[in-house]
N, C-alpha and C positions, 0 to 999 in steps of 0.2 A: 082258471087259466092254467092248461098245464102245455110246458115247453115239453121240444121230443128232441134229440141231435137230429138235423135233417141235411148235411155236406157240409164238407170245408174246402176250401177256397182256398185255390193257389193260383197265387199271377205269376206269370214266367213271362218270357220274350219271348219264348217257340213254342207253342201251342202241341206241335205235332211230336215234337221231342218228348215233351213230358205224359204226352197221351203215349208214344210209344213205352217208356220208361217203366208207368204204371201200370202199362195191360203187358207185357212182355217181363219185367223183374220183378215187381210184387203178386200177377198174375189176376190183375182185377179186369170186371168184363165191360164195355162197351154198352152203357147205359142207352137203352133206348125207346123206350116208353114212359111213359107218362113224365116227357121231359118239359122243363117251361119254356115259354116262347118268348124270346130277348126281342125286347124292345128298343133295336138298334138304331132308332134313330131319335133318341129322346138322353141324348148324353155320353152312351159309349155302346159304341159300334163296335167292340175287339170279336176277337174269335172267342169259342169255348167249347172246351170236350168236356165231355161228363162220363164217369168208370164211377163203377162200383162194384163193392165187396158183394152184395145183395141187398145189403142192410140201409148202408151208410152211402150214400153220392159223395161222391169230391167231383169239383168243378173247376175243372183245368182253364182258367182264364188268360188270356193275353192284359198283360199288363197296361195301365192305361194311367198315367201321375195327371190326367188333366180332368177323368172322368167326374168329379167331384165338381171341378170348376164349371166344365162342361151343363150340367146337369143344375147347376144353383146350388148343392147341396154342399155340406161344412164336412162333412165324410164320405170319401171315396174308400168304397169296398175292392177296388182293383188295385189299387196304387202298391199292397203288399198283402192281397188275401185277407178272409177272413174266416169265422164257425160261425154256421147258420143253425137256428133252431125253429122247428115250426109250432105256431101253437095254435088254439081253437080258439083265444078270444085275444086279437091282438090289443082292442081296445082298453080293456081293464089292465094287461102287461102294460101300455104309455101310461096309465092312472100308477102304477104302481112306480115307474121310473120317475116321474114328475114329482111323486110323494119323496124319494130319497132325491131329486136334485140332479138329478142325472139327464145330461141334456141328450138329444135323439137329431137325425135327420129321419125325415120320413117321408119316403123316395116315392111311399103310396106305389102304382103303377106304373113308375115310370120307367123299372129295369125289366121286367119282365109281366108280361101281360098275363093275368088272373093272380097275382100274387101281392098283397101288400105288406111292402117291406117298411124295417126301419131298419136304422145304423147306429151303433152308439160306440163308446172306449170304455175298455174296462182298466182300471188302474194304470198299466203298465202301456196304455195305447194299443193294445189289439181292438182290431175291430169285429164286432157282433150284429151278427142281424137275425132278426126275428121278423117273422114273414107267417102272415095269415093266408091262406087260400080263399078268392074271394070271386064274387061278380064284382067286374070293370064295372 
């Protein structure tokens, strides 16, 4: 099981501000390949821009305090952003979370089509998602 940084997540209210903000004052480029495909009608439908350094995606979200509600799930990844990590075997990472007591939502496909997510808090309440690339 190994985790990689794969984007961090920021909700804002203007989508287009902070797209401008990132590709214009830090200089990052207008991601646009191999982007996932939101699953906007299974819980939160906001907007989303995606920049990156090259390396690293950030995912410029429109905020959404209901998506969690929305969706069934105990963690909302929009409500104040969050860091995502990808790994190759999601299943053994929930064996391993389970083993320290650490509780998950596990949104599976339901934010974004081929990707299966979880959600967790780490100490201090930020939110973490780890996300497998998968067949629906």
């Amino acid at each position: 099981m190994k985790l990689k940084l794969h984007h961090i997540n920021l909700a804002t209210e203007n989508v287009d501000r902070m797209n401008d903000f990132y590709r214009s004052i830090l200089g990052l480029d207008k991601k646009t390949e191999g982007l996932p495909v939101l699953q906007k009608n299974k819980g939160y439908g906001g907007d989303v821009s995606f920049v990156t350094d090259g390396d690293i995606q950030m995912h410029l979200a429109q905020k959404d305090v209901h998506a969690g509600f929305n969706s069934g799930q105990f963690v909302n990844p929009v409500s104040h952003g969050h860091i995502a990590y990808r790994t190759d075997d999601l299943d053994t990472f929930i064996a391993h979370l389970e083993e320290h007591g650490i509780r998950y939502s596990d949104w599976g496909h339901q934010a974004v089509e081929g990707w299966r997510q979880i959600f967790f808090y780490d100490p201090d309440g930020n939110v973490i998602e780890v996300h497998e690339v998968t067949e629906n």
